[in-house]
N, C-alpha and C positions, 0 to 999 in steps of 0.2 A: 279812127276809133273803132269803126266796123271792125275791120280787117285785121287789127290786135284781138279784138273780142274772138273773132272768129279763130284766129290763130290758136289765143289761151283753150277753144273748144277742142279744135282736132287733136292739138297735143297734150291733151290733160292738161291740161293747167301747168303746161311746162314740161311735164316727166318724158312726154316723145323728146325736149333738148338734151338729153341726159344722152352723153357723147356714146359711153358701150351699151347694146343691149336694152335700147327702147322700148323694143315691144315687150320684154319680159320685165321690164318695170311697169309696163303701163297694164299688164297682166295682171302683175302681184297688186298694183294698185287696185285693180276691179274686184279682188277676191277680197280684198280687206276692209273696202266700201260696203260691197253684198253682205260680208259677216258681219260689219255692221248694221246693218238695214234691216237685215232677218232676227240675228240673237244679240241685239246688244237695245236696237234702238224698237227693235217689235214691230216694225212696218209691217201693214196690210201686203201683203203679197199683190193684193190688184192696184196700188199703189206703186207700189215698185214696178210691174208691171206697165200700168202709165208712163213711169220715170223713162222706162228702159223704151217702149213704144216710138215717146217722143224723140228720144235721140237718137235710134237709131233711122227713123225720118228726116230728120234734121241734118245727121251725119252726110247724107247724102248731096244733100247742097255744100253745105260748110266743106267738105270733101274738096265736091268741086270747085267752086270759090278757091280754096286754100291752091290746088294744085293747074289752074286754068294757066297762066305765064310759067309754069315750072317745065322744064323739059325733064327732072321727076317724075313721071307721073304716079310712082308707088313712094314717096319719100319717107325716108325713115323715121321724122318726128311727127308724121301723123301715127297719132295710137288708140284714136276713138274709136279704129277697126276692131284690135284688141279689145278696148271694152266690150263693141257689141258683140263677138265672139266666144268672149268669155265668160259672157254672161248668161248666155244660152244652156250651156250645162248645170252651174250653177243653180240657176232660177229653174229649171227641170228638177234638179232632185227635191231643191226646198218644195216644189208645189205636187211631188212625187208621192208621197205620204201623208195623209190624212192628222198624222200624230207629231206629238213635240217631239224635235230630236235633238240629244244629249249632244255636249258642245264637246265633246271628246271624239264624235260620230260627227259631225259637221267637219269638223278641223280635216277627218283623215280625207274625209270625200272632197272637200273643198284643195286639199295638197294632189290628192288624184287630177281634178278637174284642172288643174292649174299648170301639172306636170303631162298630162295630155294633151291638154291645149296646146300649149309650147310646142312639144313633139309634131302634133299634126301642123301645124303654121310655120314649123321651120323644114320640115320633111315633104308636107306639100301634096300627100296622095291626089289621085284623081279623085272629086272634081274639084280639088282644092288648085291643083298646077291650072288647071283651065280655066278656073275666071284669072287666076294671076295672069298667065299668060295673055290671053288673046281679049279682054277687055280693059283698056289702058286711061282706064278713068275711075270715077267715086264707085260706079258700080262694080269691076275689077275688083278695088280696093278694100272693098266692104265682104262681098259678096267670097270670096274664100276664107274669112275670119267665120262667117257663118257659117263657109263647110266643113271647116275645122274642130268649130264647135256642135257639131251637130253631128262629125265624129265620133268626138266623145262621149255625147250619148250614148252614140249605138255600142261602143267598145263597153259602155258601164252595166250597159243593155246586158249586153254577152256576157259579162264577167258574170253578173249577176244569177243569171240563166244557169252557168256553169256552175256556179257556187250550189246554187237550191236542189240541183242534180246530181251533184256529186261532191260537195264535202256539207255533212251537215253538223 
């Protein structure tokens, strides 16, 4: 019973089984959770915040647990990675701004963060290939969905930067 429990966690509640392209459903699932959570359902951001805290703590056992008899050790329907990764930029912009932001302006940045995230988690820069590569456990596994997401930031950082500098 554990060990299904723990299952249904790492893979979304299933969506890592989904045969093509797991991680990019288990993505779109985390962008459509958070737009819920922020503008549909009005969650406390320190709430969410908690939500996203505990699981990605958690992830870290369940990880392991999930992938300890796998000769896997990266397997494709773990995608709780993907959640915590993609939730990083996400929860950055929403806590980024002081003010409400129009759901026309969430949609484009949440399509940005979404279509970044992908890119960096399937392309891999450094120090995203380095935890892949050379830590072959939960921490590996976790630990470049964070760099990937954390990416993103800094690319929305930039774009930003470049925007306020030069188109106004």
């Amino acid at each position: 019973m554990i060990k299904r429990i723990n299952t249904l966690f790492v893979t979304m509640f299933g969506i890592g089984r989904i045969p093509k392209i797991p991680g990019t459903f288990g993505s779109l699932a985390t962008v459509i959770l958070l737009y819920i959570f922020f503008h549909t359902l009005n969650l406390s951001p320190i709430i969410i915040f908690l939500f996203l805290t505990i699981i990605f703590f958690f992830s870290f056992i369940a990880v392991a647990v999930h992938i300890r008899d796998n000769t896997n050790k990266d397997p494709k329907e773990v995608v709780i990675d993907e959640f915590i990764g993609q939730s990083i930029p996400i929860y950055m912009y929403e806590i980024s701004h002081g003010t409400e932001k129009s759901y026309d302006e969430a949609i484009i940045f949440y399509g940005a963060c979404f279509i970044l995230f992908r890119f960096f988690d399937i392309v891999k820069p450094f120090p995203v290939n380095f935890f892949d590569k050379k830590f072959k456990n939960s921490f590996g596994v976790i630990m470049d969905d964070i760099c990937a997401g954390f990416y993103v930031v800094l690319s929305l950082i930039f774009f930003m930067i470049f925007k306020s500098y030069f188109i106004q």
